[in-house]
C-alpha positions as CSV (number, residue, x, y, z in Angstrom):
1,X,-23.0,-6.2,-44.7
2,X,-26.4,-6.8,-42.4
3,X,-25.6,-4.0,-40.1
4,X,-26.8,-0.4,-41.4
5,X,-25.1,1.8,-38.3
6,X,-21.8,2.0,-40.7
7,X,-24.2,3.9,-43.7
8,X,-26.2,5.7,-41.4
9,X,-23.5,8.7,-40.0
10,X,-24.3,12.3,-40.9
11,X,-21.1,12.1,-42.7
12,X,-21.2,9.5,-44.5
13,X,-24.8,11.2,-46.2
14,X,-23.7,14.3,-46.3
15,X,-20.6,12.7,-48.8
16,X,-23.1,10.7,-50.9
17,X,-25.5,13.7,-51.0
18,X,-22.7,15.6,-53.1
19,X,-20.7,13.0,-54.8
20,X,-21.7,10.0,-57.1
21,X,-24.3,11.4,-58.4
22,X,-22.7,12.9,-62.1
23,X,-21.5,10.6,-65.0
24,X,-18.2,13.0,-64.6
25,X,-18.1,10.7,-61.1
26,X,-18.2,7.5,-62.9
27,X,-14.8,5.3,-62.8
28,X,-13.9,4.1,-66.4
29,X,-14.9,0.8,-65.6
30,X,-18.2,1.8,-64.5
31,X,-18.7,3.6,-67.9
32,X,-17.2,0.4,-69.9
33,X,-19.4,-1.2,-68.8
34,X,-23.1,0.6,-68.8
35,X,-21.6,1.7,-72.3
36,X,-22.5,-1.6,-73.3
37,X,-26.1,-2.3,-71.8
38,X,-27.8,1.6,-71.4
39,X,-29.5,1.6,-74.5
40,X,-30.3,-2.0,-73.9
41,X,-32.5,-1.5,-70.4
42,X,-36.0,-0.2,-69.8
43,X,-35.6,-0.2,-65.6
44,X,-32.7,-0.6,-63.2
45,X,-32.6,-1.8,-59.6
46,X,-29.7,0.1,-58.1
47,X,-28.3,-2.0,-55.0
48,X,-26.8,0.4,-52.2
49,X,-28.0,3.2,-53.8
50,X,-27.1,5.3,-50.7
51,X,-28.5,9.2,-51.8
52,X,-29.7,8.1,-54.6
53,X,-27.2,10.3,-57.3
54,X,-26.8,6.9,-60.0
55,X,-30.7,8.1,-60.6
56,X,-29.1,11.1,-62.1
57,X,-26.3,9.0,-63.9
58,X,-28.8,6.5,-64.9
59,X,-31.1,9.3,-66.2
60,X,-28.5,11.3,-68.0
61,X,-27.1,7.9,-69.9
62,X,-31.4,6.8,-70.6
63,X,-33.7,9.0,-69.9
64,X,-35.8,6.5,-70.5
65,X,-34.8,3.6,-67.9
66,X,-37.1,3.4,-65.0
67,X,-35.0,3.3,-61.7
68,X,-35.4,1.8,-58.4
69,X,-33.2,2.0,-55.8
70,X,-32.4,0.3,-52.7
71,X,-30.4,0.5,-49.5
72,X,-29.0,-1.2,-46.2
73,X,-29.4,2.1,-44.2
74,X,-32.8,3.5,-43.3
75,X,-31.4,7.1,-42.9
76,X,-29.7,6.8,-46.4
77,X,-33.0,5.9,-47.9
78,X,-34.7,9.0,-46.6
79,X,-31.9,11.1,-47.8
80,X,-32.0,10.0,-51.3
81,X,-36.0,9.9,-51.1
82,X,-35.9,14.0,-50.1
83,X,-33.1,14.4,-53.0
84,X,-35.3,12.5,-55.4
85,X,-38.7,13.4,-55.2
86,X,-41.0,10.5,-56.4
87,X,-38.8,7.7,-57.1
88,X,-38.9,4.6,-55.6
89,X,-36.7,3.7,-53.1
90,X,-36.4,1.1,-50.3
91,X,-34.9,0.0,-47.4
92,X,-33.6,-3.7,-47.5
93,X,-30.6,-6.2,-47.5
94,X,-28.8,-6.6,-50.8
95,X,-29.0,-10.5,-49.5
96,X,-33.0,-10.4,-49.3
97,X,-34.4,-8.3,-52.0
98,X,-38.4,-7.8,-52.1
99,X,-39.0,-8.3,-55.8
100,X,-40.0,-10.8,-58.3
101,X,-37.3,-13.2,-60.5
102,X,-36.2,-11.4,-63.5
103,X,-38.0,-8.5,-62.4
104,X,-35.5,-5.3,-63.5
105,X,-33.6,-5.4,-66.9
106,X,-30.0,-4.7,-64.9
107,X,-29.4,-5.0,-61.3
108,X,-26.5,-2.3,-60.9
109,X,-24.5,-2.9,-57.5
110,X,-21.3,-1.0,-57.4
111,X,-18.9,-0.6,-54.3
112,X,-20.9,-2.7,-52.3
113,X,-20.2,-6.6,-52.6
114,X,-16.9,-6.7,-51.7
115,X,-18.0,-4.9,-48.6
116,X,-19.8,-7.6,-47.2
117,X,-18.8,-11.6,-45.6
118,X,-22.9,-12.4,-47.0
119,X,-21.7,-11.7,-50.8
120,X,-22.1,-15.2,-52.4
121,X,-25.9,-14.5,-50.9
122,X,-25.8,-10.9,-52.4
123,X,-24.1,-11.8,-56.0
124,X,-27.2,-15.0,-56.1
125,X,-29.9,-12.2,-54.9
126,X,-29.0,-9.6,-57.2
127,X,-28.6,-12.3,-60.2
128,X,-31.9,-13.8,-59.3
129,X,-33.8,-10.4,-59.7
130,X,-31.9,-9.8,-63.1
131,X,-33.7,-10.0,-66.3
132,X,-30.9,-9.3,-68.8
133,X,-28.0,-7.8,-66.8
134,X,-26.2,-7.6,-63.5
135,X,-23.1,-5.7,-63.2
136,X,-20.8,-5.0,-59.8
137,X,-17.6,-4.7,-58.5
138,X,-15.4,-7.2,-56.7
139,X,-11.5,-7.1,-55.6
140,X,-10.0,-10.1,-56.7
141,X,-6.3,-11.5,-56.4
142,X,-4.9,-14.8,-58.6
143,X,-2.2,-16.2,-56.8
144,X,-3.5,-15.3,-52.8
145,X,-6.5,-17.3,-51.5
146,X,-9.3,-15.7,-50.4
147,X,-9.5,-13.2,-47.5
148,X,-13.2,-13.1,-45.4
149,X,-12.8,-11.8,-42.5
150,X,-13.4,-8.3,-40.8
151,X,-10.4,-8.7,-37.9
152,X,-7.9,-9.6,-40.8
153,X,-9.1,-7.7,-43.5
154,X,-11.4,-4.6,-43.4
155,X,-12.0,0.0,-44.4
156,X,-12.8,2.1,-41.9
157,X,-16.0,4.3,-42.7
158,X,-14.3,7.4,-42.5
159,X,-15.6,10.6,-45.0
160,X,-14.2,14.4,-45.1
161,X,-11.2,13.3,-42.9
162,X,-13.3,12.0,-40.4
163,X,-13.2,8.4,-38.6
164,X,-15.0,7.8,-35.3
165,X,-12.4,5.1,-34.5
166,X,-14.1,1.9,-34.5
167,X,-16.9,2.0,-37.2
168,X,-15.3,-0.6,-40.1
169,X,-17.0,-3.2,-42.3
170,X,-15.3,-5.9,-43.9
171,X,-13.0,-5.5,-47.3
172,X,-13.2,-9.1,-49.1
173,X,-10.7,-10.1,-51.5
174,X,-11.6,-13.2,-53.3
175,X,-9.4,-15.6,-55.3
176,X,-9.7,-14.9,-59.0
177,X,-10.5,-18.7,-59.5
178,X,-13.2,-18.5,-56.1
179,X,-14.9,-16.3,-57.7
180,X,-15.3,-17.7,-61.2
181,X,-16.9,-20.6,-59.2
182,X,-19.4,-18.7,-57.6
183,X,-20.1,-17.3,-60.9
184,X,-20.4,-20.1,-63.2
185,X,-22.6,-21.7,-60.7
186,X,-25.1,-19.2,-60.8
187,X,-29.0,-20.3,-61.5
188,X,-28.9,-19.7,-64.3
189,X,-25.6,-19.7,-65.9
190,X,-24.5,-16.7,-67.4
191,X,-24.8,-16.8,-70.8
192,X,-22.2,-13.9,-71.3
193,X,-19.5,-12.5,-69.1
194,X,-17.5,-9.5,-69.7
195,X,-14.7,-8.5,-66.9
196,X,-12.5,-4.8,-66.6
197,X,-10.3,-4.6,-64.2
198,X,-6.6,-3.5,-63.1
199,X,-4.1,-3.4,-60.5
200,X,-4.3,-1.1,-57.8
201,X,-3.3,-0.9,-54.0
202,X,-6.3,-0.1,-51.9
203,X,-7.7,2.5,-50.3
204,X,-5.5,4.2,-47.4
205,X,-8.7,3.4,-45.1
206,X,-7.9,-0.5,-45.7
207,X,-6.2,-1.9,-43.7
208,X,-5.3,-5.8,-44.5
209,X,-2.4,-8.1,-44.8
210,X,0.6,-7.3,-46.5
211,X,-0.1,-9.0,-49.0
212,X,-3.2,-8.0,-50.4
213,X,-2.1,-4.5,-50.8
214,X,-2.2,-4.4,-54.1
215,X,-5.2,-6.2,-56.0
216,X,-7.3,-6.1,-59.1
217,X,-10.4,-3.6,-59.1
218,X,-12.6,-5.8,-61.2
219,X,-15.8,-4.7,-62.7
220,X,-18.4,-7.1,-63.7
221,X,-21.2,-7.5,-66.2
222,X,-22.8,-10.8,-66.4
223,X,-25.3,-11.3,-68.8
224,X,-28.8,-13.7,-69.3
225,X,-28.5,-13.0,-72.8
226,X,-25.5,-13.0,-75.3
227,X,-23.6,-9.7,-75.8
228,X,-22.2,-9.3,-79.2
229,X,-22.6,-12.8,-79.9
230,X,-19.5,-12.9,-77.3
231,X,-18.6,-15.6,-74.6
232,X,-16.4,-14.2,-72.4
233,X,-15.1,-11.1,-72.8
234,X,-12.0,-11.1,-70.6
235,X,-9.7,-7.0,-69.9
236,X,-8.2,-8.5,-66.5
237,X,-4.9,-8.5,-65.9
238,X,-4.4,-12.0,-64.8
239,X,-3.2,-14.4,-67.8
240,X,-6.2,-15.9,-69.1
241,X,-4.6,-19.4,-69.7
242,X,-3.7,-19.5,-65.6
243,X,-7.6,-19.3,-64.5
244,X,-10.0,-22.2,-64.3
């Protein structure tokens, strides 16, 4: 996702200016997993923060994590900035982020990845900026290959009931076994990888192949450093003994 005109409509900010921005708003896999790192983290890089509410979330589950935040969309960016008084947030491409290596404890990207044909470069990105954690979101499928492309498979940007018609990005659905790929070749390899996901059919605003209706929401926490002493900690619905 390069182009920020999809982010940038008054609806779409007026949406993110009232919602996503309470832990009441998290999903449960969202609050799986920062359950599990919150008290670990001293700052957070929030990719496609949009108004900047998971600095409320984030400040309500540690008051003491330092938060950044960053986004695609220029006018998204000022909105959060005028909701947030004195917090640091930037424009920029979750495929070329400004900072340092290991430079935030976790780099939180949620609902954004599978929005995007460039996320191989956003998943390395975000990872490469990680000190301890990265967790996202992906939608993944086992027994389908891979879908990548915005004429066969995309949402339409459409808040309150509104759609101007045109104004889609892409909705990826990667092959569970893809993605474990791309993940275990990561520099450097995770030391720990917890997935929760489940089955669900997408969004009315999706529209893709028949066969991809219905795939698994997955949440993801990778790790640079063991959690629980655990491996691989694995709540997907796929059987385990099928993948890799």
């Amino acid at each position: 996702m390069t182009d920020d005109k999809p982010w940038s409509g008054q609806n779409v900010i007026d949406f993110y200016s009232r919602h996503r921005n309470s832990e009441k708003d998290l999903y449960d896999s969202e609050r799986y997993m920062l359950s599990k790192v919150s008290d670990r983290i001293s700052s957070v890089l929030d990719v496609g923060c949009a108004a900047g509410g998971f600095y409320t979330i984030f400040q309500g589950l540690n008051p003491g994590v330092s938060y950044t935040g960053i986004d695609i969309s220029e006018e998204m960016i000022h909105k959060a900035s005028f909701l947030h008084p004195g917090v640091p947030f930037f424009q920029s491409k979750a495929e070329m982020i400004h900072f340092p290596d290991d430079h935030f404890d976790l780099v939180y990207c949620s609902g954004t990845i599978h929005m995007s044909l460039h996320w191989r470069e956003m998943m390395r990105e975000c990872w490469r900026v990680a000190r301890k954690f990265f967790i996202f979101d992906v939608r993944l499928v086992e027994d389908l290959p891979s879908i990548e492309s915005e004429v066969k498979s995309y949402e339409k940007i459409a808040f309150n009931d509104s759609w101007d018609g045109h104004t889609v990005v892409p909705y990826v659905i990667i092959n569970v076994n893809a993605f474990l790929k791309e993940v275990d070749d990561l520099n450097p390899r995770p030391c720990s990888s917890n997935f929760y996901g489940y089955y669900h059919n997408v969004s009315p605003m999706t529209v893709t192949e028949a066969e991809y209706q219905t795939v698994c929401m997955t949440m993801v926490c990778l790790s640079k450093e063991h959690i629980n002493n655990e491996k691989d900690i694995w709540a997907l619905p796929f059987p385990r003994k099928s993948i890799r």
